[in-house]
DRENSETOR-719438 format. One record per residue: x, y, z of N, C-alpha, C in turn; residue in one letter; chain. Coordinates in pm, whole numbers, always signed. Layout:
! DRENSETOR-719438
((X; Y; Z); (X; Y; Z); (X; Y; Z); 'A'; 'A')
...
! end
This chain:
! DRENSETOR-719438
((+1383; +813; -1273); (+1284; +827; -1167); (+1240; +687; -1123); 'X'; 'A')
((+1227; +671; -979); (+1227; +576; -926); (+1083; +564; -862); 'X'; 'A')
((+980; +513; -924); (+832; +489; -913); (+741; +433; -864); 'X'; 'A')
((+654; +451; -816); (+509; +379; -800); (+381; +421; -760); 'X'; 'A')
((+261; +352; -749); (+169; +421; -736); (+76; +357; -644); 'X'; 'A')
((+17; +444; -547); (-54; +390; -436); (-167; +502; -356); 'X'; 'A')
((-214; +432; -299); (-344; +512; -206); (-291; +532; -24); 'X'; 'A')
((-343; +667; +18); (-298; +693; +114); (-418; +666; +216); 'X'; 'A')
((-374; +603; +328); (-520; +627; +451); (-497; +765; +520); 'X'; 'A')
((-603; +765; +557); (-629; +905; +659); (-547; +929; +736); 'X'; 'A')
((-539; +1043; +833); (-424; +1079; +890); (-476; +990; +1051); 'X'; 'A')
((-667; +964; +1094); (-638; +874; +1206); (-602; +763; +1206); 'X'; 'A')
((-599; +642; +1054); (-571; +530; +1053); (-386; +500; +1066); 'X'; 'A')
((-361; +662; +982); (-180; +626; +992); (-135; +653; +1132); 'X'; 'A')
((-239; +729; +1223); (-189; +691; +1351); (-217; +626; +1482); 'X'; 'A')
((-327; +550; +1412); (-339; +451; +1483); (-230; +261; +1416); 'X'; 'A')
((-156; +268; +1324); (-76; +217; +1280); (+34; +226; +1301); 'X'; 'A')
((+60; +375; +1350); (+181; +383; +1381); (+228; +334; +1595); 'X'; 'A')
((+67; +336; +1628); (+52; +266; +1762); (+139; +157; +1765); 'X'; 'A')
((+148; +66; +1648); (+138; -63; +1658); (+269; -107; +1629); 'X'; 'A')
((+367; +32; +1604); (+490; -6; +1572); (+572; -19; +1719); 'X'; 'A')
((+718; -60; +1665); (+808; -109; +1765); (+808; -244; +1839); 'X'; 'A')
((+898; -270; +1885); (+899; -408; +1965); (+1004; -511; +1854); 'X'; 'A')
((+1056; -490; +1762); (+1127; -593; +1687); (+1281; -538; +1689); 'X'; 'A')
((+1379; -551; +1729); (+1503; -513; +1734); (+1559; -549; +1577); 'X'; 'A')
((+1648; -393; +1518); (+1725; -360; +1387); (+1592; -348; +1298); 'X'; 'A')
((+1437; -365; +1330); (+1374; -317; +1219); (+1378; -146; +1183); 'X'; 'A')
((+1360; -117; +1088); (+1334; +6; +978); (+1213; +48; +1011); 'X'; 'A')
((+1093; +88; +1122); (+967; +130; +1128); (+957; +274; +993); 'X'; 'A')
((+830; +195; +953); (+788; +334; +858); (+731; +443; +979); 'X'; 'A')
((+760; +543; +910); (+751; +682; +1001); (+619; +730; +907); 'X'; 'A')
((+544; +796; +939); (+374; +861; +906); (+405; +927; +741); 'X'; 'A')
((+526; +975; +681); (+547; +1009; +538); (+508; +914; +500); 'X'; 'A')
((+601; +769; +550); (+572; +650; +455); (+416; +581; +409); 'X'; 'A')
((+343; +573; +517); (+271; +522; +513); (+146; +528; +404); 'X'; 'A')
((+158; +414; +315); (+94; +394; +194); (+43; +217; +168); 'X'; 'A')
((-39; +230; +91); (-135; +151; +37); (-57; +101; -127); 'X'; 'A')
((+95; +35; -177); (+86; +23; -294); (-23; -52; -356); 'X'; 'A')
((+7; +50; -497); (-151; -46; -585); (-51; -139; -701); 'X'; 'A')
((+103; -27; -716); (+138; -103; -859); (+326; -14; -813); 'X'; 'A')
((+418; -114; -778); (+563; -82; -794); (+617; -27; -957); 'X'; 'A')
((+617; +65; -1002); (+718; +68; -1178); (+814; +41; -1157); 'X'; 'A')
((+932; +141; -1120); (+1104; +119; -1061); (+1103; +212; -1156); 'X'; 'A')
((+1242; +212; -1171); (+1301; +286; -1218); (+1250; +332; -1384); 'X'; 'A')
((+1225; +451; -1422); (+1192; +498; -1518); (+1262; +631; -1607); 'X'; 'A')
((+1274; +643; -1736); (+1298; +770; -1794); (+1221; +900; -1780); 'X'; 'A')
((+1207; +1009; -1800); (+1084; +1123; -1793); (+982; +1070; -1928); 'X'; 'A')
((+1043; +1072; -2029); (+884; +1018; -2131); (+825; +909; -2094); 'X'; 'A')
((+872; +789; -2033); (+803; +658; -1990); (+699; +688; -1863); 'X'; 'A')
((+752; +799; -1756); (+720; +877; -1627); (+582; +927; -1691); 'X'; 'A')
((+636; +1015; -1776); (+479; +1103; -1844); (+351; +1028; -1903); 'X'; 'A')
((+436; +902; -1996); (+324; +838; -2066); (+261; +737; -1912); 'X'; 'A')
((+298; +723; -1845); (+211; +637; -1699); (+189; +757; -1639); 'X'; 'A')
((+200; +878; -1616); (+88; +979; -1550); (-42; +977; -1632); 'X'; 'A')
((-65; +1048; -1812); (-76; +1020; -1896); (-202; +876; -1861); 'X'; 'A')
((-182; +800; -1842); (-247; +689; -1840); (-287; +701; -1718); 'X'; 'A')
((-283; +698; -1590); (-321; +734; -1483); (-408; +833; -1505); 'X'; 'A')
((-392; +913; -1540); (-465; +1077; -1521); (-630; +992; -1603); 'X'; 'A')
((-626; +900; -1679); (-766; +863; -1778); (-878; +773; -1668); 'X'; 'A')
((-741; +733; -1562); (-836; +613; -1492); (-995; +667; -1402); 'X'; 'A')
((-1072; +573; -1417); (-1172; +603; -1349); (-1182; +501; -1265); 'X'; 'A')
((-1231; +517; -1126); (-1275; +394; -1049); (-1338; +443; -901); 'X'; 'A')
((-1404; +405; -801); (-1443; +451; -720); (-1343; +419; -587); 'X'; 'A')
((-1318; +487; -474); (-1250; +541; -379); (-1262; +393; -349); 'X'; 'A')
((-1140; +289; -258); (-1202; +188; -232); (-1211; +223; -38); 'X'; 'A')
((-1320; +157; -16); (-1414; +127; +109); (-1334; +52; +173); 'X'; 'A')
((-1217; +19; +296); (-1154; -50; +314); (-1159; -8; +489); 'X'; 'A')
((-1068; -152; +570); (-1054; -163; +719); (-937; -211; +737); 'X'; 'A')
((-885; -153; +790); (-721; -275; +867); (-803; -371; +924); 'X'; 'A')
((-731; -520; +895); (-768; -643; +919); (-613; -692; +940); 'X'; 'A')
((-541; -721; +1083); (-436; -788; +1097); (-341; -741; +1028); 'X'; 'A')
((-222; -826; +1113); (-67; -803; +1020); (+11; -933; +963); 'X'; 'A')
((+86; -948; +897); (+155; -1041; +860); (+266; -974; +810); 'X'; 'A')
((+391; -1112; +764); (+492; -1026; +735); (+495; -1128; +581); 'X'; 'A')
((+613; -1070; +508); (+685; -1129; +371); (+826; -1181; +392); 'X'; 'A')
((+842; -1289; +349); (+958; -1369; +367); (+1039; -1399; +272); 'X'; 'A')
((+1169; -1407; +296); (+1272; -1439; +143); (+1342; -1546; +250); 'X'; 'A')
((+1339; -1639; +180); (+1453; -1789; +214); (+1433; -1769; +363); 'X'; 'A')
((+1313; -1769; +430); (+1281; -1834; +526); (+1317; -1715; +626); 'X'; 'A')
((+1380; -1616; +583); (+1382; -1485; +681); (+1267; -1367; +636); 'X'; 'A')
((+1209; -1356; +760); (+1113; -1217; +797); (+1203; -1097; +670); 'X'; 'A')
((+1120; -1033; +587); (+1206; -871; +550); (+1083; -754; +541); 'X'; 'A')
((+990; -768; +566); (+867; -689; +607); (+725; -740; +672); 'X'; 'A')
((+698; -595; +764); (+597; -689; +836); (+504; -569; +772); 'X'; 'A')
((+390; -571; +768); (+256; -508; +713); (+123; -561; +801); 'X'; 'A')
((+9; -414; +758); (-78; -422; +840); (-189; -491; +676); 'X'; 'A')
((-247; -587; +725); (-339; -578; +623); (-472; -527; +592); 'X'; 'A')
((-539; -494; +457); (-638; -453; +436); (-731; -517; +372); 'X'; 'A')
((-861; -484; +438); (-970; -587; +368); (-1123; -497; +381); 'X'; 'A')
((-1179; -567; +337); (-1188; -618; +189); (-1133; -585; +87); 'X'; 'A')
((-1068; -652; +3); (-979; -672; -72); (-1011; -641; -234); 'X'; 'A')
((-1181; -651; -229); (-1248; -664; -362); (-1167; -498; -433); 'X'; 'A')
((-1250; -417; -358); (-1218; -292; -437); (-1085; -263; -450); 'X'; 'A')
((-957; -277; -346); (-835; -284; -385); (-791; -351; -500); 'X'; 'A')
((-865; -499; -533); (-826; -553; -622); (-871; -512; -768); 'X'; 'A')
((-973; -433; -725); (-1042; -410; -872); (-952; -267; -931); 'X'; 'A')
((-962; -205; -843); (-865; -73; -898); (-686; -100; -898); 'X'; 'A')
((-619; -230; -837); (-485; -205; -844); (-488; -292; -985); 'X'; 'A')
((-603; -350; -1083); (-630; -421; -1146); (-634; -294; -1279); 'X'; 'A')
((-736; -165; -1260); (-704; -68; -1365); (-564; -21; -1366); 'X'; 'A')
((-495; +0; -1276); (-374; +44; -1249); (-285; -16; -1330); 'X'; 'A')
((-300; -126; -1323); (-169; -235; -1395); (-192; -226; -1544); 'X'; 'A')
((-354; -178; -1570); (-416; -196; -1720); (-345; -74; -1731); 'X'; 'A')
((-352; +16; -1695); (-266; +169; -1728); (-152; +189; -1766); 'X'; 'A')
((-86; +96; -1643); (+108; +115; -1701); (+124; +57; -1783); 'X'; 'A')
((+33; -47; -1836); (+63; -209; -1945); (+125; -82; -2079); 'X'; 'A')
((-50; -31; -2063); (-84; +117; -2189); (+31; +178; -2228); 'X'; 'A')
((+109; +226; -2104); (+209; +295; -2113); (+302; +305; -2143); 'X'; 'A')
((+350; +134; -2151); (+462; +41; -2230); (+541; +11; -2108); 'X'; 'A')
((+507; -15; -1977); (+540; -99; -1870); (+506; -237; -1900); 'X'; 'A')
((+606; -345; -1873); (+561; -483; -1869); (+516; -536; -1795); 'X'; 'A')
((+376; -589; -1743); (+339; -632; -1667); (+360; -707; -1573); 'X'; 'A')
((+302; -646; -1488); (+353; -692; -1297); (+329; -854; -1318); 'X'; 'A')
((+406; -909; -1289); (+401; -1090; -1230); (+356; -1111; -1084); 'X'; 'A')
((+380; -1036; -993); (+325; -1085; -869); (+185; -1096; -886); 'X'; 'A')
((+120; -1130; -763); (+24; -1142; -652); (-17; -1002; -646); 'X'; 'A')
((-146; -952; -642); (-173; -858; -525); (-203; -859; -388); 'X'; 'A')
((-163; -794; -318); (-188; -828; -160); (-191; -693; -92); 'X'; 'A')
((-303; -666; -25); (-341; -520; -40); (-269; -523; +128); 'X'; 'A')
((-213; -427; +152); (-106; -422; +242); (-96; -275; +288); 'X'; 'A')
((+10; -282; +398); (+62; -127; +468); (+170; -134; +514); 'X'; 'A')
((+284; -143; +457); (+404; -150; +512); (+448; -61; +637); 'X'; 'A')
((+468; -170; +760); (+487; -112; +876); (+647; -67; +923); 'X'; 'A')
((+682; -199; +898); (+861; -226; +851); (+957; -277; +783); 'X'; 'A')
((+1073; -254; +818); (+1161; -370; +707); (+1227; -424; +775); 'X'; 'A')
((+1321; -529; +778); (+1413; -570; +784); (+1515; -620; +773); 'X'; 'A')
((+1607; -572; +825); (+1771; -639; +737); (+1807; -769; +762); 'X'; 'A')
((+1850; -856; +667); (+1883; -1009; +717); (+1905; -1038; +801); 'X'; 'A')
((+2002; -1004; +855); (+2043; -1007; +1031); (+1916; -1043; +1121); 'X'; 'A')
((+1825; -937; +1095); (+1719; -972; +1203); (+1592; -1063; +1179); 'X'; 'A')
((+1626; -1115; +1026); (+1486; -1157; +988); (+1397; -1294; +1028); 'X'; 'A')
((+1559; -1327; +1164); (+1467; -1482; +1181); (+1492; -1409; +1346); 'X'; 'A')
((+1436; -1288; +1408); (+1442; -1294; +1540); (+1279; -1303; +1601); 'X'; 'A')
((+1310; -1348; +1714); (+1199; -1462; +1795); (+1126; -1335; +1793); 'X'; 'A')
((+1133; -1223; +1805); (+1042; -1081; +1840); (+917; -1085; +1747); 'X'; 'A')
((+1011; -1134; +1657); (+901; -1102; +1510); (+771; -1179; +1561); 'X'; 'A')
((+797; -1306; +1554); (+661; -1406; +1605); (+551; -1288; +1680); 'X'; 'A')
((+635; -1276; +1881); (+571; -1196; +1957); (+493; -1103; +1880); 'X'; 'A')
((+558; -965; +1765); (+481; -874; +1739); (+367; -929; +1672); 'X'; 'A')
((+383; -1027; +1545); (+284; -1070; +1511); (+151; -1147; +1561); 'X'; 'A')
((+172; -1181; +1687); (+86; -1271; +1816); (+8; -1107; +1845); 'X'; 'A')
((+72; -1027; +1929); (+44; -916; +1956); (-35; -824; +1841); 'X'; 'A')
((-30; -799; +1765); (-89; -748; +1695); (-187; -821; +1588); 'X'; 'A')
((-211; -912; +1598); (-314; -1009; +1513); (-430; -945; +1496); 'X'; 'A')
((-496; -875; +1601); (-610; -840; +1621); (-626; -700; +1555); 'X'; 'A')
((-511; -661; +1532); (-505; -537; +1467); (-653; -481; +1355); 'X'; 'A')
((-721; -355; +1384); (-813; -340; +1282); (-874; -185; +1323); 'X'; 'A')
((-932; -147; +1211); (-965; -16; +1214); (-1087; -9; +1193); 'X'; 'A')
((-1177; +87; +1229); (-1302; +135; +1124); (-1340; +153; +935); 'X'; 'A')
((-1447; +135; +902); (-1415; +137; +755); (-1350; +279; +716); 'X'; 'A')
((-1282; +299; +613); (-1258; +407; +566); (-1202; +408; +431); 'X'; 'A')
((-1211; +584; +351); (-1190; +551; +234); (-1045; +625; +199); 'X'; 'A')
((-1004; +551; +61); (-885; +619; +13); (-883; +724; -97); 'X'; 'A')
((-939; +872; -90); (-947; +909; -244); (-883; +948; -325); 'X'; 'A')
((-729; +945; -289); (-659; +977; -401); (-576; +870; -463); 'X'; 'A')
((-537; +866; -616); (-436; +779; -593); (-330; +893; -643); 'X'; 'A')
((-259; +847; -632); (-117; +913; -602); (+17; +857; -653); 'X'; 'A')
((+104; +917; -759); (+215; +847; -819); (+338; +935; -729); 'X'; 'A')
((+372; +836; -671); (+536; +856; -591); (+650; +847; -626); 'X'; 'A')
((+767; +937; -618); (+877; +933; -670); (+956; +871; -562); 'X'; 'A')
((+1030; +791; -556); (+1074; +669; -405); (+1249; +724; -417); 'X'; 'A')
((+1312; +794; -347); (+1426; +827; -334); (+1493; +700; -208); 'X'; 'A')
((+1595; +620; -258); (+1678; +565; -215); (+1770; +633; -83); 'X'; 'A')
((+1797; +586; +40); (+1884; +661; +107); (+1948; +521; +211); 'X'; 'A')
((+2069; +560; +321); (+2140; +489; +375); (+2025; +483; +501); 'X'; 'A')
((+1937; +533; +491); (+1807; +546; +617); (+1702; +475; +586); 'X'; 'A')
((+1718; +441; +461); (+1581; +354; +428); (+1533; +476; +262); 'X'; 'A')
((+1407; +440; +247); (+1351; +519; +141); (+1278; +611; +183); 'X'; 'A')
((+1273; +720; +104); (+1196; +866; +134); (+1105; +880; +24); 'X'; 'A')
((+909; +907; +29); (+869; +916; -83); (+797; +1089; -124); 'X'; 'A')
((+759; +1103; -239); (+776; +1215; -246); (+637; +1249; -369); 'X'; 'A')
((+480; +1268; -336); (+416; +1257; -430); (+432; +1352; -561); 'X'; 'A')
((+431; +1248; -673); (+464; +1365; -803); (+361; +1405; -863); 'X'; 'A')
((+276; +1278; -844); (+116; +1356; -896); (-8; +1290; -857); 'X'; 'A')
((-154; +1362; -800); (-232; +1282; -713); (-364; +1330; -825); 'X'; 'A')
((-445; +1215; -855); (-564; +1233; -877); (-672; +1170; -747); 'X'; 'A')
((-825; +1256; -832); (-932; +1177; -690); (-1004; +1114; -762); 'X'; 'A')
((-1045; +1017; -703); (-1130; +834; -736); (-1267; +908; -742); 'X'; 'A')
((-1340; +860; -755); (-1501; +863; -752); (-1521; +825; -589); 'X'; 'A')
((-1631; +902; -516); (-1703; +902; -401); (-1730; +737; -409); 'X'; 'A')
((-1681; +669; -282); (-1701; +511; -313); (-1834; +478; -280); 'X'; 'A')
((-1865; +330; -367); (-2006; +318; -404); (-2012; +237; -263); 'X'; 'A')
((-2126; +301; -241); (-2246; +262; -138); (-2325; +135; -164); 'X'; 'A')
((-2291; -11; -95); (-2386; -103; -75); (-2554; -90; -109); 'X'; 'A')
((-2617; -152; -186); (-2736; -111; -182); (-2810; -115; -41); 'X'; 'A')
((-2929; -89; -65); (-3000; -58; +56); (-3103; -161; +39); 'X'; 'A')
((-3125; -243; +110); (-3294; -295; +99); (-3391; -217; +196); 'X'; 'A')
((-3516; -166; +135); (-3597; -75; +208); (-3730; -199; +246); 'X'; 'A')
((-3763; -163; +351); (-3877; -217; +414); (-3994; -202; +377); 'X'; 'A')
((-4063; -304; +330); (-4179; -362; +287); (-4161; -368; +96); 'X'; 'A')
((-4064; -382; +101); (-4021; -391; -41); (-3984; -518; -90); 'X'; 'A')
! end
């Protein structure tokens, strides 16, 4: 089983994201299935390794995180474009829960993630061929301003990621719900 685990936005943010696609020639646009929030990639796994990270997932507690599309950027290998993404911010609560997440699979006898977190929305991909075309710049000029209303994510959700000659297809295997996200305090008047 081919794994990971992530938070989904609402159905108006995935389509107002999906506004923002097109315009880059040979990219892969994610289509409205795709569209996800990873918190933590596994890869490839056995069914007991699968169970013991549900298992560990299923214990987590944390609150829904409070989040906005803020801009796009893309990820680069040897100086070629291979995904462009919408980003998300504030970043705190993403970071704090893709932070239990990683404590979960560690549990589970996953070896811990080495990257960066970078709380993200994969919009597209791209194949080498296209990864140094001038479009890319344009979309990213064009869409800079990109951003949404706040909103929350409450499930997280472990995905089974099927490989295909079309790109990847995901397929949720099991969804828990976060805690109602915490509310900013209030300062009250004359207090």
């Amino acid at each position: 089983m081919r794994l990971f685990v992530a938070l989904r936005p609402p159905p108006s943010i995935r389509q107002s994201l999906l506004a923002a696609t097109g315009g880059v020639p040979h990219a892969r646009w994610q289509d409205d299935a795709q569209l996800h929030c990873t918190l933590r990639f596994i890869g490839d796994v056995d069914r007991p390794q699968a169970e013991d990270v549900a298992a560990a997932l299923a214990g987590l507690y944390a609150p829904a995180p409070q989040v906005r599309i803020a801009g796009v950027g893309r990820f680069a290998h040897k100086g070629r474009t291979d995904t462009l993404w919408a980003g998300l911010a504030p970043g705190d609560a993403l970071q704090h829960l893709a932070r239990k997440v990683e404590q979960a699979c560690v549990r589970a006898g996953l070896p811990p993630e080495r990257r960066a977190y970078l709380p993200h929305v994969t919009l597209a991909r791209l194949p080498r061929s296209a990864g140094a075309a001038p479009e890319i710049d344009g979309w990213l000029a064009v869409h800079a301003g990109l951003a949404s209303p706040a909103f929350a994510m409450p499930h997280l959700i472990l995905y089974e990621s099927h490989l295909g000659g079309e790109g990847a297809s995901y397929a949720p295997v099991m969804r828990w719900p976060l805690a109602p996200p915490v509310e900013p305090p209030q300062v009250m008047p004359g207090s």
